[in-house]
N, CA, C and O atoms as a MOPAC input file, in Angstrom:
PM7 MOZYME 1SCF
protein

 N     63.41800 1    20.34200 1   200.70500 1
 C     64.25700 1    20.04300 1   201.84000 1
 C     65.37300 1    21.07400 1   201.91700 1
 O     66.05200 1    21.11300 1   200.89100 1
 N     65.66700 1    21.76900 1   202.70800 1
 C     67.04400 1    22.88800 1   203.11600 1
 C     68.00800 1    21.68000 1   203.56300 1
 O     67.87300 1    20.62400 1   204.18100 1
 N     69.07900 1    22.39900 1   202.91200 1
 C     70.37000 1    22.28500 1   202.52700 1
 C     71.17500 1    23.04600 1   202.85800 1
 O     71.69500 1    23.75500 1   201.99700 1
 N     71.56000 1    23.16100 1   204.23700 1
 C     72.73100 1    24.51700 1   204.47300 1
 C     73.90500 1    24.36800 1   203.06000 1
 O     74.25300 1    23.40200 1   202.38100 1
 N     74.22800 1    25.66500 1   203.04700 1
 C     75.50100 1    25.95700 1   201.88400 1
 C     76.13000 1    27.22700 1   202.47000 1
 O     75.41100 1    27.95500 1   203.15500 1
 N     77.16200 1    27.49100 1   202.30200 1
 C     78.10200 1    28.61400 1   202.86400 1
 C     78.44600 1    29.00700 1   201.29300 1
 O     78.56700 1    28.23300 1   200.34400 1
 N     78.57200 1    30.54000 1   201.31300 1
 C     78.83800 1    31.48800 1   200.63600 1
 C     80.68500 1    30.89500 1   199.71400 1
 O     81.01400 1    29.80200 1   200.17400 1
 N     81.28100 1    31.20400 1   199.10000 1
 C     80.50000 1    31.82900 1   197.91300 1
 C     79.63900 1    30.08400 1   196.91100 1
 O     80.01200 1    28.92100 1   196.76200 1
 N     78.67700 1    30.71500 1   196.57600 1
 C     77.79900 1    29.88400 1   195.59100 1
 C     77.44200 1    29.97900 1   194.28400 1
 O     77.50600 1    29.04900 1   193.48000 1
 N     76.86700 1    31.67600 1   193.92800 1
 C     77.21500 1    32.06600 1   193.08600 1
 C     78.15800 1    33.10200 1   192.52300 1
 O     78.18700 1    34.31800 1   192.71600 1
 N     78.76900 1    32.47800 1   191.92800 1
 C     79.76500 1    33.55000 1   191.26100 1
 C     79.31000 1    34.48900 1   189.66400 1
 O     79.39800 1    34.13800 1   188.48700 1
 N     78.75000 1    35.95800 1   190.38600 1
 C     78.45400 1    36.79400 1   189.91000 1
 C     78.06700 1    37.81900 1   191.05700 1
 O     78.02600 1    37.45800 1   192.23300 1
 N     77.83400 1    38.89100 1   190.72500 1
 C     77.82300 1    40.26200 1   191.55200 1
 C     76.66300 1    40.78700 1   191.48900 1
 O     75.98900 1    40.81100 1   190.46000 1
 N     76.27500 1    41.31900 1   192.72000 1
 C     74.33400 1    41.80000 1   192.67800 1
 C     74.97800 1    42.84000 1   193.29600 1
 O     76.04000 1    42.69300 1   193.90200 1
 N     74.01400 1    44.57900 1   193.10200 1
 C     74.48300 1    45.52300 1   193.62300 1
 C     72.88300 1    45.80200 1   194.40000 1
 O     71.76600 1    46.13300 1   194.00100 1
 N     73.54700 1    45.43700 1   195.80400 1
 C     72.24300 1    45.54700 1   196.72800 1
 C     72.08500 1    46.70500 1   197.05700 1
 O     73.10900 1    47.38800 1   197.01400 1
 N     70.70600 1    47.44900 1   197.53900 1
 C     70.38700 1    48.38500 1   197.94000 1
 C     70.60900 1    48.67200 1   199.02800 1
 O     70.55200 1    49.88500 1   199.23100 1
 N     70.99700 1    47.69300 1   200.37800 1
 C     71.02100 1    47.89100 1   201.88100 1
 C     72.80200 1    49.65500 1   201.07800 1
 O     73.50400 1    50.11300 1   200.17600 1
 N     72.34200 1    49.68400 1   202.48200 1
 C     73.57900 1    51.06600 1   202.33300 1
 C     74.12500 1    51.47900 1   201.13600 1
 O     74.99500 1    52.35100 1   201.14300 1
 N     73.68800 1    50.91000 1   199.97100 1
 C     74.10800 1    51.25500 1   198.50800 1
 C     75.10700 1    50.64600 1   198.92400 1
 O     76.15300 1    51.22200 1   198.62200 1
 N     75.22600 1    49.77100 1   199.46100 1
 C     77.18900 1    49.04700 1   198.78900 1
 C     76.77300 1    47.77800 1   197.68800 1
 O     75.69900 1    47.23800 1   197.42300 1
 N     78.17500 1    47.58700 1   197.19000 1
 C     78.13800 1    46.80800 1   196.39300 1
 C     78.84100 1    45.18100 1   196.80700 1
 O     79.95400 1    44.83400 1   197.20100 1
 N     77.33400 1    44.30800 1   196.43300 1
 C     77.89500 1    43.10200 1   197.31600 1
 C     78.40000 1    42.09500 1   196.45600 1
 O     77.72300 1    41.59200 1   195.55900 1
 N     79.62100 1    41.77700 1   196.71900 1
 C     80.09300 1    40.77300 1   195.66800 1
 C     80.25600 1    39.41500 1   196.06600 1
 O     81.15500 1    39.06700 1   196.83100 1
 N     79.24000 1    38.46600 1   195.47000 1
 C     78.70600 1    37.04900 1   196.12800 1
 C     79.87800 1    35.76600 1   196.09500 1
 O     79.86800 1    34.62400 1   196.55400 1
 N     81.25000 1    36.85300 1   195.03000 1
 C     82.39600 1    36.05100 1   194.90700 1
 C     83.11500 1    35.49500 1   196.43000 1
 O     83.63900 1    34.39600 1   196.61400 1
 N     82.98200 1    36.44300 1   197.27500 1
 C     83.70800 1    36.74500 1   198.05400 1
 C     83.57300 1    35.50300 1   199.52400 1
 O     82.40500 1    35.35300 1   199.88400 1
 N     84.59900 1    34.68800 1   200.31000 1
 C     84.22200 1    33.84200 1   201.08500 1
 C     83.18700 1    34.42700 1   202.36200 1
 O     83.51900 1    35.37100 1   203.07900 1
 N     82.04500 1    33.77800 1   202.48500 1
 C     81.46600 1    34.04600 1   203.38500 1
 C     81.25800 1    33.13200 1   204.28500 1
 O     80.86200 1    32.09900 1   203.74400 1
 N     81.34700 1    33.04300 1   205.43400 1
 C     80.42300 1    31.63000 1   206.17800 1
 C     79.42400 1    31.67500 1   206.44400 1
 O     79.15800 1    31.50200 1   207.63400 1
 N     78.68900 1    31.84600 1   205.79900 1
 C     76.77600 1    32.30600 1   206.23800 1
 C     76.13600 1    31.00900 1   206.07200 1
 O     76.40600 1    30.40300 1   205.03600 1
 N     75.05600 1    30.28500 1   207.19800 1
 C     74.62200 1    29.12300 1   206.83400 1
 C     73.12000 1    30.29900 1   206.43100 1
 O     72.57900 1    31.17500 1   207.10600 1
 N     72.87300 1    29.80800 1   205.12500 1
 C     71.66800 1    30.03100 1   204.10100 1
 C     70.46100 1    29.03200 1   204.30900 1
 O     69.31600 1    29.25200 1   203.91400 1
 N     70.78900 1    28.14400 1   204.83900 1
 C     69.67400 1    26.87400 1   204.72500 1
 C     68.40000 1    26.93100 1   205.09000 1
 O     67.52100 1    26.10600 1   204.84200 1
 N     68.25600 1    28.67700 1   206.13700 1
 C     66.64600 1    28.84600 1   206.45900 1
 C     65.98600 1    28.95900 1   205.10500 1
 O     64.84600 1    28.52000 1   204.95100 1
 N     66.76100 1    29.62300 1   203.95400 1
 C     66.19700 1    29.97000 1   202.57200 1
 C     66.58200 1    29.26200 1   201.29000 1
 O     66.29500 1    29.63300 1   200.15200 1
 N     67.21900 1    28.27100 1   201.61300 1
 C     67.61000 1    27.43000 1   200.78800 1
 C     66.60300 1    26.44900 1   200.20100 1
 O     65.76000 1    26.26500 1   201.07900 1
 N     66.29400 1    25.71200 1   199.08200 1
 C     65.00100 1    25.35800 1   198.81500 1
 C     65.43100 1    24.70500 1   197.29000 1
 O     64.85500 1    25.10000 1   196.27700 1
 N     66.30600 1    23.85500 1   197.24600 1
 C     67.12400 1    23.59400 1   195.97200 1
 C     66.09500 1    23.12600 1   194.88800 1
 O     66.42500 1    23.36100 1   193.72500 1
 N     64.74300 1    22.41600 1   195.12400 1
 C     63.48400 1    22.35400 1   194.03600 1
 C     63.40900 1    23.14000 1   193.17800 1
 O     63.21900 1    22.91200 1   191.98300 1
 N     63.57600 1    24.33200 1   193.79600 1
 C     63.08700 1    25.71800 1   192.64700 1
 C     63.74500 1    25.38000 1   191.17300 1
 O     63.09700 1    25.16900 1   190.14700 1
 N     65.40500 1    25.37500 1   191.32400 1
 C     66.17300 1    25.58400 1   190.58300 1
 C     65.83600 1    23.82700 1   189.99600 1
 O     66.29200 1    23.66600 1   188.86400 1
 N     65.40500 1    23.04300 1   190.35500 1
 C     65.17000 1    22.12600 1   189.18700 1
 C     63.93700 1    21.75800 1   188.33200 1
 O     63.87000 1    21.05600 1   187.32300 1
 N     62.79700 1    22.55000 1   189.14300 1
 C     61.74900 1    23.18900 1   188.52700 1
 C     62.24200 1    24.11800 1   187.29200 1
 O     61.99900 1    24.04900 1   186.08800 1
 N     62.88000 1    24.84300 1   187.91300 1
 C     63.66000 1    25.70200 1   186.82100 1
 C     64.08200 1    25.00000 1   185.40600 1
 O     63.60900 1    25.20500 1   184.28900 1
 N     65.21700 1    24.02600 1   185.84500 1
 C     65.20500 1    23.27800 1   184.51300 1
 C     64.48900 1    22.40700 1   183.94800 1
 O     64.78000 1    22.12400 1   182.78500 1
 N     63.23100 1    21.65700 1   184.66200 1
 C     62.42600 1    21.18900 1   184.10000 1
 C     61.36300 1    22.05900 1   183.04300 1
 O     60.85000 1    21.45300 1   182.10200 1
 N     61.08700 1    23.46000 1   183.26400 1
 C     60.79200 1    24.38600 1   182.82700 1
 C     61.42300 1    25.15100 1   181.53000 1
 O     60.75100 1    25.63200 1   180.61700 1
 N     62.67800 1    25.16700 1   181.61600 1
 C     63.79100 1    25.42400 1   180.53500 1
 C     63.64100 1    23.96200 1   179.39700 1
 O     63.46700 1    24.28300 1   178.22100 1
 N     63.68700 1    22.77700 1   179.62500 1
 C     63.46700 1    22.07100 1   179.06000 1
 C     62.70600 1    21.90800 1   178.12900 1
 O     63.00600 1    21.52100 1   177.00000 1
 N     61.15100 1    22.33100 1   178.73300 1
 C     59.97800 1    22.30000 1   178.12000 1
 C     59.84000 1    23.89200 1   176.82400 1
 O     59.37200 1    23.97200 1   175.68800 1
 N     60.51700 1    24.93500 1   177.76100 1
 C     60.28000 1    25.55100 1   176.57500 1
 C     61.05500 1    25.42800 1   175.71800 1
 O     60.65000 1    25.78000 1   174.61000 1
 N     62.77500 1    24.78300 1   175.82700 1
 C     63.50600 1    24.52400 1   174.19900 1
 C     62.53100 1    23.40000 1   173.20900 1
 O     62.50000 1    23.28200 1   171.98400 1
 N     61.74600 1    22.62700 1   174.33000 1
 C     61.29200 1    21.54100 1   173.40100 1
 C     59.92700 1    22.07600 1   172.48100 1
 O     59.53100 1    21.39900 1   171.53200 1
 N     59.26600 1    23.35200 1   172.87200 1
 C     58.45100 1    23.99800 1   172.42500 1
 C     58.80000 1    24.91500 1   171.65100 1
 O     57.89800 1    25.66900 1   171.28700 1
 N     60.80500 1    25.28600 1   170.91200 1
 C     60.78800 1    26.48300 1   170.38000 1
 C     60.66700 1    27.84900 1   170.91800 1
 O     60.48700 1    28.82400 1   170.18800 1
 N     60.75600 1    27.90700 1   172.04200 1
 C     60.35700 1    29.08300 1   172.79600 1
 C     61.80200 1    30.03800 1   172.77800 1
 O     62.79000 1    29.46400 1   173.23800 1
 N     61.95000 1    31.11900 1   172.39700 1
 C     63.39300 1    32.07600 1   172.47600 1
 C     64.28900 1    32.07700 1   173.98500 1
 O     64.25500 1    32.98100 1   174.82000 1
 N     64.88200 1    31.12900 1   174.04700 1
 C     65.71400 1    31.07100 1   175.21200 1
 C     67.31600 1    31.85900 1   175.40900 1
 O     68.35900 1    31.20500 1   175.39100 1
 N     67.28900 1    32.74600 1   175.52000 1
 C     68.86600 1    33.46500 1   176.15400 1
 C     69.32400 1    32.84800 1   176.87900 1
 O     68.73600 1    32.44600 1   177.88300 1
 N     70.83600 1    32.51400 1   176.51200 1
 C     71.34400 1    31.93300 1   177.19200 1
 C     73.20900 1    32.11000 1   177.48900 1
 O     74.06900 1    31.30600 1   177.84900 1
 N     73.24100 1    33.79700 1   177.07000 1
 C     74.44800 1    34.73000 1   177.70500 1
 C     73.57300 1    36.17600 1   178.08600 1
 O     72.43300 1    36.40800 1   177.68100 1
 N     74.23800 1    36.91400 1   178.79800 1
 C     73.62700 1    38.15400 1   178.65400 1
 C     74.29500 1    39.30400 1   178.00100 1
 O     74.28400 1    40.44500 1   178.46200 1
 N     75.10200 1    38.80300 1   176.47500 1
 C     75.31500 1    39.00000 1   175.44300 1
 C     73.72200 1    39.53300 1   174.67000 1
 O     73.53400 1    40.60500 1   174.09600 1
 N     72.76100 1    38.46400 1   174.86800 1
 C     71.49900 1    38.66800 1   173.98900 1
 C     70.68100 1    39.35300 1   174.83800 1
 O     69.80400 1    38.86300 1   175.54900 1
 N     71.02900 1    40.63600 1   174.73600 1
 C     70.47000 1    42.00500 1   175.72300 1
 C     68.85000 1    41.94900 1   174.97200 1
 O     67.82700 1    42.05100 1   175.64900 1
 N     68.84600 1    41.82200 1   173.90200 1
 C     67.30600 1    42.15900 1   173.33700 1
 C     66.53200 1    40.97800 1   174.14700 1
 O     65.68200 1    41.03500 1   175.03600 1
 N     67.22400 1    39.77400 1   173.42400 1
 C     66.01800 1    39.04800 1   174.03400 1
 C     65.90300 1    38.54700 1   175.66600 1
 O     65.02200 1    37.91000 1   176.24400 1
 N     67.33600 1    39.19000 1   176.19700 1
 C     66.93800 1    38.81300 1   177.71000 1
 C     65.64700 1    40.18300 1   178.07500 1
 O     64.83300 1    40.01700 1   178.98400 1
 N     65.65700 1    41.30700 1   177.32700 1
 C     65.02100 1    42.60100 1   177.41400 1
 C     63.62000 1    42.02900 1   176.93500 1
 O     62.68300 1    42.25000 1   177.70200 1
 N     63.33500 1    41.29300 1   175.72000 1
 C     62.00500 1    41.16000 1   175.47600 1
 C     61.47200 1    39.90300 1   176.56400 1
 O     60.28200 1    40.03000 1   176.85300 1
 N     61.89800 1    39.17100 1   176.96200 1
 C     61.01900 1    37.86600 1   178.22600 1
 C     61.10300 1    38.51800 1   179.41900 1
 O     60.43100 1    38.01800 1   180.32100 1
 N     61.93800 1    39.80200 1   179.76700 1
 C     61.28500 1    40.59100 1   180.83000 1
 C     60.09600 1    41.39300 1   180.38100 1
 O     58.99700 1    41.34200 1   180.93300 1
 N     60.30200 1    41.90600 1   179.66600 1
 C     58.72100 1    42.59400 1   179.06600 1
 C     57.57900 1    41.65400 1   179.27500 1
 O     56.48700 1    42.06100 1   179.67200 1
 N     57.84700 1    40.27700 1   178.98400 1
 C     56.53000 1    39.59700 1   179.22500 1
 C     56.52400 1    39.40900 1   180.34500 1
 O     55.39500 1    39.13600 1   180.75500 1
 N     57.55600 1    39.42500 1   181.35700 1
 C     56.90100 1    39.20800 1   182.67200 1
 C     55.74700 1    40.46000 1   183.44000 1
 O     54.76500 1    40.41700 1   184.18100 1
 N     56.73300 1    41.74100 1   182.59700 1
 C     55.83600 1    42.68900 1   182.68400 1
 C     54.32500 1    42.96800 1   182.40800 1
 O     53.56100 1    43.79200 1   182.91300 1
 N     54.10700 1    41.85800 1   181.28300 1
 C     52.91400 1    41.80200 1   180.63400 1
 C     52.10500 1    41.07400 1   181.50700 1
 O     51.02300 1    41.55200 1   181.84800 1
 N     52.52700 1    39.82700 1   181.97900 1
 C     51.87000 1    38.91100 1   182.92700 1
 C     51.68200 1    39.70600 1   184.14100 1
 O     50.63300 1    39.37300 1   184.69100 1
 N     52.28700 1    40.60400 1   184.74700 1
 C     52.07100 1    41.41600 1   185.96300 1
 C     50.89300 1    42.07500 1   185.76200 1
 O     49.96600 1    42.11100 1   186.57100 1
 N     50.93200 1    42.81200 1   184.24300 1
 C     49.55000 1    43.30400 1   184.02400 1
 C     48.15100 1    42.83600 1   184.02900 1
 O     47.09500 1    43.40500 1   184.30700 1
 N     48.54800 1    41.19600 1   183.50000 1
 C     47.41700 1    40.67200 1   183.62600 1
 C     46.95500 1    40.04800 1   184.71800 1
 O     45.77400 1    39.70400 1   184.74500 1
 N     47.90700 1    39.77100 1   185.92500 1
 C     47.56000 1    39.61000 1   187.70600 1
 C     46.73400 1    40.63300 1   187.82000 1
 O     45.54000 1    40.53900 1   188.10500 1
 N     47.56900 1    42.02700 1   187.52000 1
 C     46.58700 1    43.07800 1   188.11200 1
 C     45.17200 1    43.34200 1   187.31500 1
 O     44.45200 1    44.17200 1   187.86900 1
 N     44.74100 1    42.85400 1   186.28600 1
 C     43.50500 1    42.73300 1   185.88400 1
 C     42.90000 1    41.62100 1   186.92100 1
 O     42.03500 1    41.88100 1   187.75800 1
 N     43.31300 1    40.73800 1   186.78500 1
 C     42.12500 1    39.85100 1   187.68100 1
 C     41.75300 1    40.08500 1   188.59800 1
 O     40.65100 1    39.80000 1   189.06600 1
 N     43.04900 1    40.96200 1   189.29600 1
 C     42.51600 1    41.70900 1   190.86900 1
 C     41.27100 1    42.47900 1   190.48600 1
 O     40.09600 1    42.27500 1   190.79300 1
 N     41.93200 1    43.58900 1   189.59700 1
 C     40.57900 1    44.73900 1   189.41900 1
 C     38.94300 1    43.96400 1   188.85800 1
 O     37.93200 1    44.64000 1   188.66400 1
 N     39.01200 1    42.41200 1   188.67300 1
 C     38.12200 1    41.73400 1   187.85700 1
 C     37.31700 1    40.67900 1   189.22100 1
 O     36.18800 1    40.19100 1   189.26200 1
 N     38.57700 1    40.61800 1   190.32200 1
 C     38.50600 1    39.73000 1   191.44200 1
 C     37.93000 1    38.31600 1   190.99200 1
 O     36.89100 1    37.75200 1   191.33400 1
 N     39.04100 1    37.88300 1   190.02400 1
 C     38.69200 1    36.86600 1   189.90900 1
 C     40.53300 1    36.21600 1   190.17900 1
 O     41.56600 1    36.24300 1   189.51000 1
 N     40.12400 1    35.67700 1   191.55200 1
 C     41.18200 1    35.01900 1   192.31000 1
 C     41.87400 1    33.79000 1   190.82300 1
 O     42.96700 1    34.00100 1   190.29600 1
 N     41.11200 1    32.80800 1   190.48400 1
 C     41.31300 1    31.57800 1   189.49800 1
 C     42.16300 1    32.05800 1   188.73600 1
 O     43.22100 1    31.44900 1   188.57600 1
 N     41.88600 1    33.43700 1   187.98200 1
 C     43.09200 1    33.50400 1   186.89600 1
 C     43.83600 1    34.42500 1   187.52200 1
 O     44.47500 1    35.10700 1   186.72000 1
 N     44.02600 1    34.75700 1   188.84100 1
 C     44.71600 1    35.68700 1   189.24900 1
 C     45.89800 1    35.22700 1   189.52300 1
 O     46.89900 1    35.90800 1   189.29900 1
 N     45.98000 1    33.61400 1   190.21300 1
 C     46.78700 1    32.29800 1   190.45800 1
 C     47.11200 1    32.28300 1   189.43900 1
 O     47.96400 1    33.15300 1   189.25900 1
 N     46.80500 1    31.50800 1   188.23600 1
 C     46.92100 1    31.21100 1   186.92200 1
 C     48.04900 1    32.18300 1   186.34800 1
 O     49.00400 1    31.68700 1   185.74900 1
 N     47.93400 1    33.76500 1   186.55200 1
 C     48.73200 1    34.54900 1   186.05400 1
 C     50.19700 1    34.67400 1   187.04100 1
 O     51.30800 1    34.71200 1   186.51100 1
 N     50.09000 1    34.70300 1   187.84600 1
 C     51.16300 1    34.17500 1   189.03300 1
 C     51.96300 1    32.91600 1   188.53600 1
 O     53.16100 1    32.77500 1   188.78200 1
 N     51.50300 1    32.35900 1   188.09300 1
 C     52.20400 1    31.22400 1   187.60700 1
 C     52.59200 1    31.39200 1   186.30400 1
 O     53.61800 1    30.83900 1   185.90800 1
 N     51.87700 1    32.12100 1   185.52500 1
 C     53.06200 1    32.37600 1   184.37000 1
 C     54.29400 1    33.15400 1   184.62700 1
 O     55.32300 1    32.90300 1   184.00000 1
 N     54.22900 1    34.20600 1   185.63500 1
 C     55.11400 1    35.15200 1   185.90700 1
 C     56.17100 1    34.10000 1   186.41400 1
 O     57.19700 1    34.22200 1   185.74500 1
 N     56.27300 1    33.15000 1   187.32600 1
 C     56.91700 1    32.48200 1   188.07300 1
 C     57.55000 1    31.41500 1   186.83100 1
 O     58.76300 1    31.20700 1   186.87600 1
 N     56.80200 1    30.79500 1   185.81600 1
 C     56.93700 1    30.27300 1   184.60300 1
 C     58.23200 1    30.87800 1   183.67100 1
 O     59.03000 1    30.24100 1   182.98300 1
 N     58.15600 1    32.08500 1   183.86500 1
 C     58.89200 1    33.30800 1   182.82300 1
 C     60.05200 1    33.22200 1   183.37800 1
 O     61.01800 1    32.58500 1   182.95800 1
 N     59.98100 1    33.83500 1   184.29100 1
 C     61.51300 1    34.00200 1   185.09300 1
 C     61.96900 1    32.74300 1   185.57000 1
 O     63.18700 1    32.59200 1   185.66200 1
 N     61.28100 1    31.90100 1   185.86100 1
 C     62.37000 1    30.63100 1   185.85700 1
 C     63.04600 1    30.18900 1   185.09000 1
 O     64.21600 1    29.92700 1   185.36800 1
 N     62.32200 1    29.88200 1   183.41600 1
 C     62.50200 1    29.59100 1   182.23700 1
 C     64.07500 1    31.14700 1   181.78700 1
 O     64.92500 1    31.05500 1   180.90200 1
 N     63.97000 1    31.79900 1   182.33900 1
 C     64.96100 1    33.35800 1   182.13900 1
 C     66.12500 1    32.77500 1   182.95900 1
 O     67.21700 1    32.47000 1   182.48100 1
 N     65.83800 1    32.68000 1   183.98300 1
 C     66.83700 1    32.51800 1   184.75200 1
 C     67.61500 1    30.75100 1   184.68300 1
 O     68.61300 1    30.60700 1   185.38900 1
 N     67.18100 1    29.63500 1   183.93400 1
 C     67.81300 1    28.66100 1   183.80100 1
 C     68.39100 1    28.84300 1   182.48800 1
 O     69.53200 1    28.40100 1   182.35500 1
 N     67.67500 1    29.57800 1   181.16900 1
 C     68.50200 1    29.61900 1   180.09400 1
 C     69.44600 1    30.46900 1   180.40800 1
 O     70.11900 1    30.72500 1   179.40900 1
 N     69.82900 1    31.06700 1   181.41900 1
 C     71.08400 1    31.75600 1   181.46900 1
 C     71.82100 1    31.45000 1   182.63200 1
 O     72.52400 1    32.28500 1   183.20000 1
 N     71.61800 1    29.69500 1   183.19700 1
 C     72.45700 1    29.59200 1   184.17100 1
 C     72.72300 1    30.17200 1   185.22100 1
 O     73.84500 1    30.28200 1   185.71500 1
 N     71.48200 1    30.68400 1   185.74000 1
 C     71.53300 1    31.31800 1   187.39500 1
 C     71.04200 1    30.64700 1   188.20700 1
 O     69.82900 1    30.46900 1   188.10400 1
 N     71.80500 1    29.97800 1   189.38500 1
 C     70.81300 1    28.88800 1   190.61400 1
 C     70.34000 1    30.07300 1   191.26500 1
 O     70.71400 1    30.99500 1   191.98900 1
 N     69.08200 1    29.49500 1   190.51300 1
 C     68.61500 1    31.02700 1   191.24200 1
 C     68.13300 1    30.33100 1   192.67100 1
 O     67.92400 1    31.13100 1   193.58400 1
 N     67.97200 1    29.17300 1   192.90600 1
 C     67.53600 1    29.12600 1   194.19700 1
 C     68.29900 1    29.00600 1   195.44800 1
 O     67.98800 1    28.53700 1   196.54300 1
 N     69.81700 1    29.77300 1   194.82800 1
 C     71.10900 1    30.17400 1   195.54600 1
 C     71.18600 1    31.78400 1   195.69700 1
 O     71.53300 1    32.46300 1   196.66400 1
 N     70.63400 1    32.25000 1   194.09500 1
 C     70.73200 1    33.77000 1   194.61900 1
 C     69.39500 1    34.18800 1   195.41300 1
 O     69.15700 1    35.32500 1   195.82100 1
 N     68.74700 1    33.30700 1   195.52700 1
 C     67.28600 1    33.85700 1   196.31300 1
 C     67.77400 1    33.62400 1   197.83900 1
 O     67.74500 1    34.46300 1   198.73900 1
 N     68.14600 1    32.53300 1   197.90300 1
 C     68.83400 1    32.29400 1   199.96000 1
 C     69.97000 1    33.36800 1   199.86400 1
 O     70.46600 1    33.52000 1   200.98000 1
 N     70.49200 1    34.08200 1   199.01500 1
 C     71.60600 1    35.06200 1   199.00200 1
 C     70.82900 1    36.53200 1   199.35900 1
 O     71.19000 1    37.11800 1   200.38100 1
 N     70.19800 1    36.88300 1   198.86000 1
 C     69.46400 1    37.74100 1   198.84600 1
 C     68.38000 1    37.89400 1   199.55100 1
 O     67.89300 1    39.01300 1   199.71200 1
 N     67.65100 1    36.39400 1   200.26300 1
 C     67.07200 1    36.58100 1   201.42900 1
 C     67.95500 1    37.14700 1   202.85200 1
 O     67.54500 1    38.00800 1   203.62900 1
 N     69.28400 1    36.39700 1   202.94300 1
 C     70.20000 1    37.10100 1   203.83200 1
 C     70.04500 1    38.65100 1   203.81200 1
 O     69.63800 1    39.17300 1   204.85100 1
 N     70.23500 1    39.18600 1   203.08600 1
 C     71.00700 1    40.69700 1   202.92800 1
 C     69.61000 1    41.37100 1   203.51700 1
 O     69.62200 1    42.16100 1   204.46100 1
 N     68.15400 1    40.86400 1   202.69000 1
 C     66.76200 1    41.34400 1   203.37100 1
 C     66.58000 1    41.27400 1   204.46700 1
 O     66.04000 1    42.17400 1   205.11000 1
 N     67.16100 1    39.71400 1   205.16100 1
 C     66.73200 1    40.08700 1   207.02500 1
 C     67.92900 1    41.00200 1   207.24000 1
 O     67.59300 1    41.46000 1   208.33200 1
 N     68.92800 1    41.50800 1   207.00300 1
 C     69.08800 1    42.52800 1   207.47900 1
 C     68.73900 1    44.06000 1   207.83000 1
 O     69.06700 1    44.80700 1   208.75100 1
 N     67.87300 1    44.20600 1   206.61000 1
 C     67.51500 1    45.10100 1   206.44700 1
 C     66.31700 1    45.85800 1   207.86800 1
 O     66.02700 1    44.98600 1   208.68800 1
 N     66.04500 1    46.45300 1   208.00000 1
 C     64.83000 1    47.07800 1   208.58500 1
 C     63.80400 1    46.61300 1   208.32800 1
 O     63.70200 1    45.97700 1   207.27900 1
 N     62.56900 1    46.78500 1   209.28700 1
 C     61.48600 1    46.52100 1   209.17600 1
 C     61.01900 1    47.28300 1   207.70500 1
 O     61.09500 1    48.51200 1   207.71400 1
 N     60.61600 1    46.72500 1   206.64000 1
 C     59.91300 1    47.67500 1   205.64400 1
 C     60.48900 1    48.52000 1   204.86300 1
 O     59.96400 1    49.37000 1   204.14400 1
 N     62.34200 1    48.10000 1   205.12000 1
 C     63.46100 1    48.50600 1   204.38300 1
 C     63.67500 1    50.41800 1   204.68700 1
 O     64.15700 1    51.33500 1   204.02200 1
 N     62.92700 1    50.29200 1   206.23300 1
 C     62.86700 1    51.24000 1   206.53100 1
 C     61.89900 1    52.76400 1   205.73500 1
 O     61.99400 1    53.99100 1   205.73000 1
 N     61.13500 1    51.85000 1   205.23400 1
 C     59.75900 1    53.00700 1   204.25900 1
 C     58.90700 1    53.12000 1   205.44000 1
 O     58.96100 1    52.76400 1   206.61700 1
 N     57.85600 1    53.94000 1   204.45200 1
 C     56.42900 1    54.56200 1   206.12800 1
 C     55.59700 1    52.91500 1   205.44600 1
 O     55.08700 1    51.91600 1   205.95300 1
 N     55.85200 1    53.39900 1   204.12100 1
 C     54.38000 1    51.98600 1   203.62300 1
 C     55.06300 1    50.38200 1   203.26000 1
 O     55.93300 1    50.00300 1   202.47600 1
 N     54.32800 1    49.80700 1   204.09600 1
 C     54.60700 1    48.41500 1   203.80800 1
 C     54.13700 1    47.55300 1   202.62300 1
 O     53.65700 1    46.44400 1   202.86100 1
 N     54.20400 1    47.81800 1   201.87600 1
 C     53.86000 1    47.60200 1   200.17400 1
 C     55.07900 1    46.95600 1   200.20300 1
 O     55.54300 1    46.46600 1   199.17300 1

């Protein structure tokens, strides 16, 4: 269900690519977000965080712990690799399957370190419809 919310939400700083400026999410905005707002994510999120403290799983939870916020991006990296095998394998079943670990990873990343992320995603969907068609590239990739 969307939830309009007006800016600021999260307090921390993303350095967006539109014009290379630097956007600071501290700052009052009145932007209604609610086309991208989607507050589930973020409790998926902690239902997810949950499961892996209850499994022992290495959870960061400042970004003090540069290694291990550095090694559970590597595995997302790893899981990307293995999407792109199933493509080259075309086998759609574990291609999903691997999509969902990736989505698994970074949620589980992003709740042990206290990011709504499903605040910085309606934040950052804003700044994208601004952008150009295709962020202004020839290829739409």
């Amino acid at each position: 269900m969307n939830k309009p919310i007006t800016a600021p939400v999260w307090m921390g700083t993303l350095t967006a690519a539109m014009n290379n400026k630097h956007i600071d999410w501290t700052e009052d905005r009145d932007i209604d977000y609610s086309k991208f707002y989607y507050s589930e994510i973020s409790d998926l999120a902690s239902e997810i965080l949950a499961w892996a403290i209850s499994k022992k799983f290495l959870t960061p939870t400042s970004f003090s712990e540069d290694e291990a916020i550095l090694a559970k991006l590597m595995l997302i990296v790893s899981e990307l690799g293995e999407a792109a095998e199933a493509v080259r394998n075309q086998d759609s079943v574990n291609f999903a399957e691997e999509l969902a670990d990736i989505a698994i990873r970074l949620l589980h990343l992003s709740a042990g370190l206290n990011i709504p992320i499903h605040e910085v995603i309606a934040q950052k969907m804003i700044v994208n419809e601004q952008r150009p068609d295709r962020h202004g590239k020839q290829s739409g990739v």
